[in-house]
PyMOL Python script that loads the backbone (N, CA, C, O; Angstrom):
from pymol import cmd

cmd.read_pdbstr("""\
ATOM      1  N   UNK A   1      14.546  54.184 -18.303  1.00  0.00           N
ATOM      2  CA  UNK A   1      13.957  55.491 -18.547  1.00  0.00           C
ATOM      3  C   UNK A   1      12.729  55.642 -17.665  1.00  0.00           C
ATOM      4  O   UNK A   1      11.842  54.792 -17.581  1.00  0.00           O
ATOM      5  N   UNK A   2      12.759  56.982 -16.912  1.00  0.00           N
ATOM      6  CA  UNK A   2      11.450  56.792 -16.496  1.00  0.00           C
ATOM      7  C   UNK A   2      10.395  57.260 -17.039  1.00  0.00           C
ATOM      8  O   UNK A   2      10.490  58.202 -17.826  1.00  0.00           O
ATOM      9  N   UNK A   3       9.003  56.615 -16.682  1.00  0.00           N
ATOM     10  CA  UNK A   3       7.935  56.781 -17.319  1.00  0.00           C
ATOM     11  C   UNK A   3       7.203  58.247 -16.904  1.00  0.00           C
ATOM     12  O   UNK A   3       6.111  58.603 -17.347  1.00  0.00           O
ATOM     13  N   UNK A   4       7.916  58.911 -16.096  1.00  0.00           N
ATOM     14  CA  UNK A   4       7.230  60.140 -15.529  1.00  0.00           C
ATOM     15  C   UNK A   4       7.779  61.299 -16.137  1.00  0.00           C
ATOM     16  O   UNK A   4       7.588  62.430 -15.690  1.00  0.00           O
ATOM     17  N   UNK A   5       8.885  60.889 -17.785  1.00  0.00           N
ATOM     18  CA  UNK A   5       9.585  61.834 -18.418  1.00  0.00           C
ATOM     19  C   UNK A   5       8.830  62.157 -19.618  1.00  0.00           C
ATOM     20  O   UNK A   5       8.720  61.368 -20.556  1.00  0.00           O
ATOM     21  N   UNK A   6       8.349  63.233 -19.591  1.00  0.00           N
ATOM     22  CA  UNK A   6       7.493  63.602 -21.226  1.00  0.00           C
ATOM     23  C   UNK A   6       8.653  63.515 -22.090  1.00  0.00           C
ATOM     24  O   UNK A   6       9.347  64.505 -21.858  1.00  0.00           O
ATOM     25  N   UNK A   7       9.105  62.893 -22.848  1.00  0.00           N
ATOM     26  CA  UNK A   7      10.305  62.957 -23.662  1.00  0.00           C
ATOM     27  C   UNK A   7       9.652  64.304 -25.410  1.00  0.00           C
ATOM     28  O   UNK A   7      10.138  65.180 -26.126  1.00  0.00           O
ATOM     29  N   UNK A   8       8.741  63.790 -25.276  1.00  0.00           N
ATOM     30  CA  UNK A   8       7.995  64.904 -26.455  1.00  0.00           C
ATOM     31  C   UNK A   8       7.175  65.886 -25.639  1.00  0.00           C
ATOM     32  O   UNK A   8       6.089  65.451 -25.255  1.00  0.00           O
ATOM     33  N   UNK A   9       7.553  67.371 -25.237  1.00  0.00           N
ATOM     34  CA  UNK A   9       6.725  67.670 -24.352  1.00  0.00           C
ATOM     35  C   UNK A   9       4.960  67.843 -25.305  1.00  0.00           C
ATOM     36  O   UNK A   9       4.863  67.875 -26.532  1.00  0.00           O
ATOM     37  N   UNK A  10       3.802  67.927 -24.341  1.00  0.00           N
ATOM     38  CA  UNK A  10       2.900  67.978 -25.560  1.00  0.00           C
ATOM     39  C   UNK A  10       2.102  66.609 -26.636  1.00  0.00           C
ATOM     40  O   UNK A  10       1.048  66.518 -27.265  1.00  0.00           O
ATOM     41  N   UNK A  11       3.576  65.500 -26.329  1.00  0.00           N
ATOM     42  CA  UNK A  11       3.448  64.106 -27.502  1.00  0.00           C
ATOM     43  C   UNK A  11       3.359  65.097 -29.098  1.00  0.00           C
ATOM     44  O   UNK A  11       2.677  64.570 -29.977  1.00  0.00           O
ATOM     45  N   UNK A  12       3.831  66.072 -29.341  1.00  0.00           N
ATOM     46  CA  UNK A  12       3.570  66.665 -30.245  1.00  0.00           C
ATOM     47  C   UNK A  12       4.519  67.759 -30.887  1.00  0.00           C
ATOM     48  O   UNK A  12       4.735  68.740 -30.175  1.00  0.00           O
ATOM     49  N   UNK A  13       5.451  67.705 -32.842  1.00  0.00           N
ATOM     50  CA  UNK A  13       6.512  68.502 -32.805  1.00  0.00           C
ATOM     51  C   UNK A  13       5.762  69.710 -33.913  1.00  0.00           C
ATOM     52  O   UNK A  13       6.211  70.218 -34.941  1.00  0.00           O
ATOM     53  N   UNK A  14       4.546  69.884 -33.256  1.00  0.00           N
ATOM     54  CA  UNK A  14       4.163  70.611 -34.258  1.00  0.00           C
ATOM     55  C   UNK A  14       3.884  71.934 -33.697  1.00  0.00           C
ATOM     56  O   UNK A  14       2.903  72.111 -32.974  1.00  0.00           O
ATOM     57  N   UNK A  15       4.676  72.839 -33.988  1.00  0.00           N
ATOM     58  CA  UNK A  15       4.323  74.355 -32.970  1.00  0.00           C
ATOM     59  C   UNK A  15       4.150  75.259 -34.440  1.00  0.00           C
ATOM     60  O   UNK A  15       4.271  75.064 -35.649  1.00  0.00           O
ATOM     61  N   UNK A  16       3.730  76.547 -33.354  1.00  0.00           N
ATOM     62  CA  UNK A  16       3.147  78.091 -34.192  1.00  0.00           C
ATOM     63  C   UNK A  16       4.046  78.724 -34.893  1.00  0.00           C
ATOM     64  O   UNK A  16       3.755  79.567 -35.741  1.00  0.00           O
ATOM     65  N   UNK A  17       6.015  78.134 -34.400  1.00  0.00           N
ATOM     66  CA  UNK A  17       6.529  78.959 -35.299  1.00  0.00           C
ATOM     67  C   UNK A  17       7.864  78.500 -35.395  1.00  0.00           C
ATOM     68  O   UNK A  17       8.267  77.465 -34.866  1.00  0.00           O
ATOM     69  N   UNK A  18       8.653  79.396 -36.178  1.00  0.00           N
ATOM     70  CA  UNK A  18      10.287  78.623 -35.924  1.00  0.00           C
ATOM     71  C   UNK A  18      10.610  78.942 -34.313  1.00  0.00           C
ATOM     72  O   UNK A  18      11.155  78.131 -33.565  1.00  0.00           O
ATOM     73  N   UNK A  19      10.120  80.423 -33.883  1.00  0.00           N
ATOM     74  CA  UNK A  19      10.637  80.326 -32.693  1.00  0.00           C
ATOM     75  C   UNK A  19      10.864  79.328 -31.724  1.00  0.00           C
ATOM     76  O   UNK A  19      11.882  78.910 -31.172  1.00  0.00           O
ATOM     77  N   UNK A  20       9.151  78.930 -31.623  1.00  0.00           N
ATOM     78  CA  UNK A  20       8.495  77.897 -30.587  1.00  0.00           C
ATOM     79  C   UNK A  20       9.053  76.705 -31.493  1.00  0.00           C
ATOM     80  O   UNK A  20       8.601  75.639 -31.075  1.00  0.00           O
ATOM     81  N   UNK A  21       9.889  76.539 -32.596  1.00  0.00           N
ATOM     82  CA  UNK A  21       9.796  75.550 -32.955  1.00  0.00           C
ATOM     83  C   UNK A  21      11.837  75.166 -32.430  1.00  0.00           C
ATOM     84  O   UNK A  21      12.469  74.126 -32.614  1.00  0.00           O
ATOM     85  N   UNK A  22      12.189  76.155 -31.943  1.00  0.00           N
ATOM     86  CA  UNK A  22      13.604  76.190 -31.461  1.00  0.00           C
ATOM     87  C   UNK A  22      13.668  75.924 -30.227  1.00  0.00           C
ATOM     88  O   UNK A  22      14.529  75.262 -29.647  1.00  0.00           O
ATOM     89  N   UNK A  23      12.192  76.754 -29.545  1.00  0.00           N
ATOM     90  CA  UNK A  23      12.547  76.285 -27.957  1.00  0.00           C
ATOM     91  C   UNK A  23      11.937  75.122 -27.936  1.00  0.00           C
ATOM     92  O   UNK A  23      12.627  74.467 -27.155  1.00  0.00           O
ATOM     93  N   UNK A  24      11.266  74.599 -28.220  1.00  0.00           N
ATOM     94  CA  UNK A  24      10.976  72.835 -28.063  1.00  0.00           C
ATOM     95  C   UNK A  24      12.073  71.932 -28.578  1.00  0.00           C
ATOM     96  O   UNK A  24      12.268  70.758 -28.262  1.00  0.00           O
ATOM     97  N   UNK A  25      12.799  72.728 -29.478  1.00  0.00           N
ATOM     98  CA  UNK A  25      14.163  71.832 -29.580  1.00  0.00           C
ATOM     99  C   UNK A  25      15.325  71.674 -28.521  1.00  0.00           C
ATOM    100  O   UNK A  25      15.953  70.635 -28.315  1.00  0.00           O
ATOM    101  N   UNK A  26      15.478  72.726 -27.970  1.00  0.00           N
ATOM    102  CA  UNK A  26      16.182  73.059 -26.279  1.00  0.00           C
ATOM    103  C   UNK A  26      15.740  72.491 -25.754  1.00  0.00           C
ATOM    104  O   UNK A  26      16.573  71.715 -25.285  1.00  0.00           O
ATOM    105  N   UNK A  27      14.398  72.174 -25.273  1.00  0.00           N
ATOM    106  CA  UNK A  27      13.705  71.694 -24.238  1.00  0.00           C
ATOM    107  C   UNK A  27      14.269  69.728 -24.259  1.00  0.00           C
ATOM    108  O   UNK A  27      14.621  68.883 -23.436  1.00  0.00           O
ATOM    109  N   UNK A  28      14.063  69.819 -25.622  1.00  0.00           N
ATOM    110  CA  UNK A  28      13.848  67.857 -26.020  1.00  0.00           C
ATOM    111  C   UNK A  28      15.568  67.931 -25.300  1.00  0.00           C
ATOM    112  O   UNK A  28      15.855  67.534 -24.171  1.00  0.00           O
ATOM    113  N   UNK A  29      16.261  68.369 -26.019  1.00  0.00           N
ATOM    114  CA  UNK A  29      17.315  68.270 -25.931  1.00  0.00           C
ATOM    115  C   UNK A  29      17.984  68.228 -24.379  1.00  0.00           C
ATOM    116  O   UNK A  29      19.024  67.634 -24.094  1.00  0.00           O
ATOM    117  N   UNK A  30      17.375  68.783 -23.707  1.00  0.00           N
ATOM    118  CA  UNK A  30      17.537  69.352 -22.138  1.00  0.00           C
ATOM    119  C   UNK A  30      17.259  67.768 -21.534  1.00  0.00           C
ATOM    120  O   UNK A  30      18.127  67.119 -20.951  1.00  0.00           O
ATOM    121  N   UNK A  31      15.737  67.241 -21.823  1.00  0.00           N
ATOM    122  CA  UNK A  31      14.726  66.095 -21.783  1.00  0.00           C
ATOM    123  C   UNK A  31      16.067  64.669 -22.142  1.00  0.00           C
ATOM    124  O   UNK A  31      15.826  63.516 -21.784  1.00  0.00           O
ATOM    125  N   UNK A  32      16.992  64.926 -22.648  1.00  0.00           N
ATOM    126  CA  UNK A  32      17.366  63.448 -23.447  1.00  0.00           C
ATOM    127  C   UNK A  32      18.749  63.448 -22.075  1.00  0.00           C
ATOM    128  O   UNK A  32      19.144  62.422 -21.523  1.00  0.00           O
ATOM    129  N   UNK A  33      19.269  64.867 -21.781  1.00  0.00           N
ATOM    130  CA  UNK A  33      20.260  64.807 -20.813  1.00  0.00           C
ATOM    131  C   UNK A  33      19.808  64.147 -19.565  1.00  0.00           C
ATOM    132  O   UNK A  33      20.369  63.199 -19.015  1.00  0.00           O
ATOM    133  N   UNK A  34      18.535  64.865 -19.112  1.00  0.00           N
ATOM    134  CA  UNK A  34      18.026  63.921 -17.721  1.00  0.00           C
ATOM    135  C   UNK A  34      17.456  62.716 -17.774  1.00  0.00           C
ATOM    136  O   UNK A  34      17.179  62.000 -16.811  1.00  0.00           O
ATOM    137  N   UNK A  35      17.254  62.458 -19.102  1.00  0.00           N
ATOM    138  CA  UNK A  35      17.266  60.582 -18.976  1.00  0.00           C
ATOM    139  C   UNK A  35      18.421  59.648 -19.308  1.00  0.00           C
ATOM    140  O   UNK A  35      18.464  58.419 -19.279  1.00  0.00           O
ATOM    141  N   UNK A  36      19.213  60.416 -19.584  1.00  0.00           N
ATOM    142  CA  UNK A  36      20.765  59.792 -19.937  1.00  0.00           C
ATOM    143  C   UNK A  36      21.550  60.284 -18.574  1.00  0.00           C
ATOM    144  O   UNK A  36      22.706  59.894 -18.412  1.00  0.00           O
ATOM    145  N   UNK A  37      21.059  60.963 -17.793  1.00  0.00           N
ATOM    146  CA  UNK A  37      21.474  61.310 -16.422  1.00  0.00           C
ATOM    147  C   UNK A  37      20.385  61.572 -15.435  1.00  0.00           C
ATOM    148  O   UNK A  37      20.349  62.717 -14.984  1.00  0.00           O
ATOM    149  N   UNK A  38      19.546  60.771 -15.045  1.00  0.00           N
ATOM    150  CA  UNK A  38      18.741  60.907 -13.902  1.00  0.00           C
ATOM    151  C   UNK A  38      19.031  61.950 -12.835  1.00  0.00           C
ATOM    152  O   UNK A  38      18.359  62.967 -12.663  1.00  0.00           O
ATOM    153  N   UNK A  39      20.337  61.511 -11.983  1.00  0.00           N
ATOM    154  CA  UNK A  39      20.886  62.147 -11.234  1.00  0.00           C
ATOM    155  C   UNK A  39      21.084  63.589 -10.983  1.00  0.00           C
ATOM    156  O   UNK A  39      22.164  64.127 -11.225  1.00  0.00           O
ATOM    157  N   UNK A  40      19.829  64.382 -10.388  1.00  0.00           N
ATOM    158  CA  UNK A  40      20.232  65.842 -10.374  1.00  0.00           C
ATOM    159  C   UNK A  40      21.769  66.242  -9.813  1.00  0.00           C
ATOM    160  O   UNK A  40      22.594  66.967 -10.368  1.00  0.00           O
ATOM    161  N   UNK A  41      21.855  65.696  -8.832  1.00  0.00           N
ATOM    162  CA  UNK A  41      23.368  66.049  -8.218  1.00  0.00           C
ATOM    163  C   UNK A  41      24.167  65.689  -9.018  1.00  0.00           C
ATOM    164  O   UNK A  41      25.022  66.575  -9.007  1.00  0.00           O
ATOM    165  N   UNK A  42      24.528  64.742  -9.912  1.00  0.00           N
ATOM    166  CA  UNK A  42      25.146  64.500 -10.831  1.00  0.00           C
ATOM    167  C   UNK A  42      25.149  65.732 -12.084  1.00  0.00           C
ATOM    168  O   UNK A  42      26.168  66.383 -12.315  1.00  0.00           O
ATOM    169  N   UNK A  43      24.183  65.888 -12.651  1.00  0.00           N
ATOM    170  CA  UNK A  43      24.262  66.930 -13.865  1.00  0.00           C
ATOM    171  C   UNK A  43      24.687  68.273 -13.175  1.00  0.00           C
ATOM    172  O   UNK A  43      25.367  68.990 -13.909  1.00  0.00           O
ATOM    173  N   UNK A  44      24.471  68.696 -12.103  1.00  0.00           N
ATOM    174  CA  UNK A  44      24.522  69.609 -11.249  1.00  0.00           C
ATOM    175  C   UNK A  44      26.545  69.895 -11.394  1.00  0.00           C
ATOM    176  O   UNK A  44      27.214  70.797 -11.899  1.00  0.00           O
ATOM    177  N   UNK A  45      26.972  68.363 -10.520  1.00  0.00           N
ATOM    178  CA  UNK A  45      28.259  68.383 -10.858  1.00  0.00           C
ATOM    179  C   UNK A  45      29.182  68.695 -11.680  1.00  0.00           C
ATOM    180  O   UNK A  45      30.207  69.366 -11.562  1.00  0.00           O
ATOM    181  N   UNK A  46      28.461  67.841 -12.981  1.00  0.00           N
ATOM    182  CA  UNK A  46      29.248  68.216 -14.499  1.00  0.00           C
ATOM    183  C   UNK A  46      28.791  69.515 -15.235  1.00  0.00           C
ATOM    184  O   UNK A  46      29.062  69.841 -16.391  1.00  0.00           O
ATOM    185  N   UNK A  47      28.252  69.997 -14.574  1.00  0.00           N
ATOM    186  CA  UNK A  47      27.691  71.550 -15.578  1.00  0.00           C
ATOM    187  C   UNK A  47      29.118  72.633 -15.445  1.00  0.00           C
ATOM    188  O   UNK A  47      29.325  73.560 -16.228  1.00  0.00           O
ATOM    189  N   UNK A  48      29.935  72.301 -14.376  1.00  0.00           N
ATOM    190  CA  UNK A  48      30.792  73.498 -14.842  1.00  0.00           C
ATOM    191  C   UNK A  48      31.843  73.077 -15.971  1.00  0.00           C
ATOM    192  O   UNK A  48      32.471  73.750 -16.788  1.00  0.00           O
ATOM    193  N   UNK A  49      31.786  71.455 -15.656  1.00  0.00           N
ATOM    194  CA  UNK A  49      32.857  70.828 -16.970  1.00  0.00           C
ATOM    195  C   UNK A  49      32.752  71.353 -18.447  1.00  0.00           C
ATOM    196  O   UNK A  49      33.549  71.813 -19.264  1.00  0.00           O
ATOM    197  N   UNK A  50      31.098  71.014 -18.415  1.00  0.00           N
ATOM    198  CA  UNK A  50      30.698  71.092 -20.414  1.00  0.00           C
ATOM    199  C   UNK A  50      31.069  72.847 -20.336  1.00  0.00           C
ATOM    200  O   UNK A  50      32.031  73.298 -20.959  1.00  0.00           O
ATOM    201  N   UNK A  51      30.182  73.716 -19.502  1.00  0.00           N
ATOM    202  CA  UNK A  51      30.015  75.462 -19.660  1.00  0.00           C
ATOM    203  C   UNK A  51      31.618  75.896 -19.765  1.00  0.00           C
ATOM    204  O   UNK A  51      31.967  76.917 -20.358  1.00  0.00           O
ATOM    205  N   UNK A  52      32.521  75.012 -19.131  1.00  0.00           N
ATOM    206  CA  UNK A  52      34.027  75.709 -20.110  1.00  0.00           C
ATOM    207  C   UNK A  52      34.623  75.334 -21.111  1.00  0.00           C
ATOM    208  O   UNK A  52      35.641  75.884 -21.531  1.00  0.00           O
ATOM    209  N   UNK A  53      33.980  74.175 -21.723  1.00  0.00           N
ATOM    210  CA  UNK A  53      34.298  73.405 -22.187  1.00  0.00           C
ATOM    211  C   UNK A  53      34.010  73.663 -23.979  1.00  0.00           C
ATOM    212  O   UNK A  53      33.338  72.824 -24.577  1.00  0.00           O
ATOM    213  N   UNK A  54      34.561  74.840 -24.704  1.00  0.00           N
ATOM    214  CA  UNK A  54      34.421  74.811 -25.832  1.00  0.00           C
ATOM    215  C   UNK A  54      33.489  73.528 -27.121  1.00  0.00           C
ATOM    216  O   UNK A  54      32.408  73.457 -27.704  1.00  0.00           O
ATOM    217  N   UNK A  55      34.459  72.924 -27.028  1.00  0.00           N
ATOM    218  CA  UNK A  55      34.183  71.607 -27.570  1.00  0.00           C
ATOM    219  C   UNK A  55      32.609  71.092 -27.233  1.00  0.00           C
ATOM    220  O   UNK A  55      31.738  70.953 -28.092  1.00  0.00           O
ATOM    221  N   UNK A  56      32.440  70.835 -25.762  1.00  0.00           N
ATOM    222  CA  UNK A  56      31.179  70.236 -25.311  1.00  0.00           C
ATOM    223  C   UNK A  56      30.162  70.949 -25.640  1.00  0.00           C
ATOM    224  O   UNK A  56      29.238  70.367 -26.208  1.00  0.00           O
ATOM    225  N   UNK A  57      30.035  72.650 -25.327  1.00  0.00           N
ATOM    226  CA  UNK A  57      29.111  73.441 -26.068  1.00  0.00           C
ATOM    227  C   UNK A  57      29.284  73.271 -27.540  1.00  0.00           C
ATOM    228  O   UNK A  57      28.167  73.387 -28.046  1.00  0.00           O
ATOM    229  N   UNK A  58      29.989  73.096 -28.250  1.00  0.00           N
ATOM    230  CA  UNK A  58      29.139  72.758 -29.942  1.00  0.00           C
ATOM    231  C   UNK A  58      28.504  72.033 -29.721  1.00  0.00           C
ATOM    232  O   UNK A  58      27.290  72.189 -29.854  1.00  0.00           O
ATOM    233  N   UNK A  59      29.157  70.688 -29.194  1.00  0.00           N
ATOM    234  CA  UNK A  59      28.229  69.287 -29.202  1.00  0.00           C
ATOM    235  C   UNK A  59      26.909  69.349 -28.948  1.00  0.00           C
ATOM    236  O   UNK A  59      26.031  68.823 -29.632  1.00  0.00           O
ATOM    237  N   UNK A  60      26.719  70.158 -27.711  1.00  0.00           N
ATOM    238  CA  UNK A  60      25.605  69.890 -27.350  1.00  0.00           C
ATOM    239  C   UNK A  60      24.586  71.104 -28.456  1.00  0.00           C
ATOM    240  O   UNK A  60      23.383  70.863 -28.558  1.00  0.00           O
ATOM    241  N   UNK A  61      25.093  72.165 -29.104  1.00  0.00           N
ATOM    242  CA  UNK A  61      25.063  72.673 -30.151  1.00  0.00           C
ATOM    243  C   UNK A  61      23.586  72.321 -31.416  1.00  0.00           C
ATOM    244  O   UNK A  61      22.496  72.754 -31.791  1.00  0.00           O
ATOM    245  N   UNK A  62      24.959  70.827 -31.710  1.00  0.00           N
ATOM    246  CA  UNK A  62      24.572  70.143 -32.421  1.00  0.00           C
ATOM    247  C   UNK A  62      23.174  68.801 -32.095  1.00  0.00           C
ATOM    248  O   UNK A  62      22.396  68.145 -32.787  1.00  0.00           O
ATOM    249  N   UNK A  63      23.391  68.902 -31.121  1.00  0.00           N
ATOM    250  CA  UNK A  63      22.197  68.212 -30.353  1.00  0.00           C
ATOM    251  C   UNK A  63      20.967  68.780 -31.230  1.00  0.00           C
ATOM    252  O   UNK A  63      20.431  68.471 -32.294  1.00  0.00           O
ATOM    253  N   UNK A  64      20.799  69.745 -30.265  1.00  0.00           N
ATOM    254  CA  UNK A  64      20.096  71.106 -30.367  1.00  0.00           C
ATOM    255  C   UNK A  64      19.443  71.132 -32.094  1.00  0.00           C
ATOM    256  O   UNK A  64      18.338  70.847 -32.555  1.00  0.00           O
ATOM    257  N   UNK A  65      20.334  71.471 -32.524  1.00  0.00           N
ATOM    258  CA  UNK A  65      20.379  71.238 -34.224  1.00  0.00           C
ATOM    259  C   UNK A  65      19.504  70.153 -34.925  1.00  0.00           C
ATOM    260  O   UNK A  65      18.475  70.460 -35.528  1.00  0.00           O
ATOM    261  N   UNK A  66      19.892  69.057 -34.836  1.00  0.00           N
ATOM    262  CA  UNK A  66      19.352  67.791 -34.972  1.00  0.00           C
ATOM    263  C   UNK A  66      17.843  67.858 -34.570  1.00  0.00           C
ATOM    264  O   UNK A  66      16.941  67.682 -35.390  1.00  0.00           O
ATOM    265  N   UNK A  67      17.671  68.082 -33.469  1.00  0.00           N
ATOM    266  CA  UNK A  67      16.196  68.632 -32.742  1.00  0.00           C
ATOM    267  C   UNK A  67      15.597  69.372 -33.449  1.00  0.00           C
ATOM    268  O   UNK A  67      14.521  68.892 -33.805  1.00  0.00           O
ATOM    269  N   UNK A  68      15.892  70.747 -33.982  1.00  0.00           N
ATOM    270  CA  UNK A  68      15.374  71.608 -34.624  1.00  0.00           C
ATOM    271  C   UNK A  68      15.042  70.911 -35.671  1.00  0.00           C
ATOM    272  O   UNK A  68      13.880  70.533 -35.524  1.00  0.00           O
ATOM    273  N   UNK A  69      15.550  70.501 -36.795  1.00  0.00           N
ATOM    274  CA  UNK A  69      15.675  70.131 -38.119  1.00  0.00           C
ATOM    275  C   UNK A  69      14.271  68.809 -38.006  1.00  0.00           C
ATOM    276  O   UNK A  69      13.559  68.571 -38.982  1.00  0.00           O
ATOM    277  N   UNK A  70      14.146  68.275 -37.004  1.00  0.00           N
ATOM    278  CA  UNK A  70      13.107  66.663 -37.002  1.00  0.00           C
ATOM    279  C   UNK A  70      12.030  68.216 -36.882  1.00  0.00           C
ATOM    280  O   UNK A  70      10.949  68.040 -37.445  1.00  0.00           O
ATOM    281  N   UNK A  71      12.161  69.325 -36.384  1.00  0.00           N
ATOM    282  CA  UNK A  71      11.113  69.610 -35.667  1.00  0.00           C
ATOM    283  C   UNK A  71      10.446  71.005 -36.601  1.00  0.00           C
ATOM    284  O   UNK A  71       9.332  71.521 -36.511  1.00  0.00           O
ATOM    285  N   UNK A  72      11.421  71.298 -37.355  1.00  0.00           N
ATOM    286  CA  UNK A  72      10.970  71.905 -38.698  1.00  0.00           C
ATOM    287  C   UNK A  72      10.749  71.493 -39.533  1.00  0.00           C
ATOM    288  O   UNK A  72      10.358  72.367 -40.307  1.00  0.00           O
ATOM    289  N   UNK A  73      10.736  69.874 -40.278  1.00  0.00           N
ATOM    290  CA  UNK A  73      10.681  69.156 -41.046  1.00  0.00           C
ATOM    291  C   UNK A  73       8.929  68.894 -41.013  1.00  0.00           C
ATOM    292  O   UNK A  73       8.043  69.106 -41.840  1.00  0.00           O
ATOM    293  N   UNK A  74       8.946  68.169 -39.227  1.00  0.00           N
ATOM    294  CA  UNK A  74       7.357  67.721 -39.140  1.00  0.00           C
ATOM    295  C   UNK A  74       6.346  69.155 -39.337  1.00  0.00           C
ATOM    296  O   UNK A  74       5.203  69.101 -39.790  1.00  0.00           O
ATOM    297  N   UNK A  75       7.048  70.443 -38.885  1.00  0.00           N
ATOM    298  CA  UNK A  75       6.092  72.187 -39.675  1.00  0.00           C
ATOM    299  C   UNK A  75       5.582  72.486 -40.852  1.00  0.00           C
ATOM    300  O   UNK A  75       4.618  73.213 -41.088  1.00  0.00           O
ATOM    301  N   UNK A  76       6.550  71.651 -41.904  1.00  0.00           N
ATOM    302  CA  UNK A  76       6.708  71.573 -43.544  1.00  0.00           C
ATOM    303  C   UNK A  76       7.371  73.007 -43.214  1.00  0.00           C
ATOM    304  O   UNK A  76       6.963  74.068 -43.687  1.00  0.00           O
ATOM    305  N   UNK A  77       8.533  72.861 -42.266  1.00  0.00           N
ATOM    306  CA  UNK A  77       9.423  74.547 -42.290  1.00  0.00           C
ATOM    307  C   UNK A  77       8.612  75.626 -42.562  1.00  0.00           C
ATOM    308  O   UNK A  77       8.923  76.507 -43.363  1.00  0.00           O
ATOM    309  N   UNK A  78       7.189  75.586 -41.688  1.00  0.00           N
ATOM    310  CA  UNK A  78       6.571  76.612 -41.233  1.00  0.00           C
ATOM    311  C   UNK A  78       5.951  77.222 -42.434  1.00  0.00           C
ATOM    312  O   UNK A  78       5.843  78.444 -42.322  1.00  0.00           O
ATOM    313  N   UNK A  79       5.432  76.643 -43.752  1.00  0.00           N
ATOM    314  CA  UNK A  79       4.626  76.645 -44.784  1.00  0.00           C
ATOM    315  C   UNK A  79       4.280  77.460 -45.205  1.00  0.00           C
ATOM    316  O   UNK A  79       3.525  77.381 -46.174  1.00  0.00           O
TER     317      UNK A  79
END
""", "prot")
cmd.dss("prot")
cmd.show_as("cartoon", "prot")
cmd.util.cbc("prot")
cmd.orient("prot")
């Protein structure tokens, strides 16, 4: 992994709202693909695979999901 990857952007899952609390879940989620794939030309490659790919969009969906939920949890779901 490299050390030049903010994997938490911020070091921090505490935002102003559900919104901001969805796009930091995209973002992490975005963050876990380019360290599980360094390779820009590589992700570059496979992007038309997953974008037709029914199936692969839930998955990554559910990524997404998972993200949200750690990241509304640490809000107290926005109190």
């Amino acid at each position: 992994m490299s050390d030049s990857i903010e994997l938490i952007p911020g070091n921090s899952l505490l935002t102003y709202s559900p919104e901001a609390g969805r796009a930091l879940a995209i973002k992490m989620a975005r963050l876990s693909i380019k360290v599980t794939q360094p390779d820009a030309t590589v992700r570059e490659k496979l992007r038309p695979d997953y974008a037709n790919d029914a199936d692969m969009l839930i998955s990554i969906a559910h990524v997404i999901a998972a993200e949200f939920a750690t990241i509304a949890q640490a809000n107290n779901y926005w109190r």
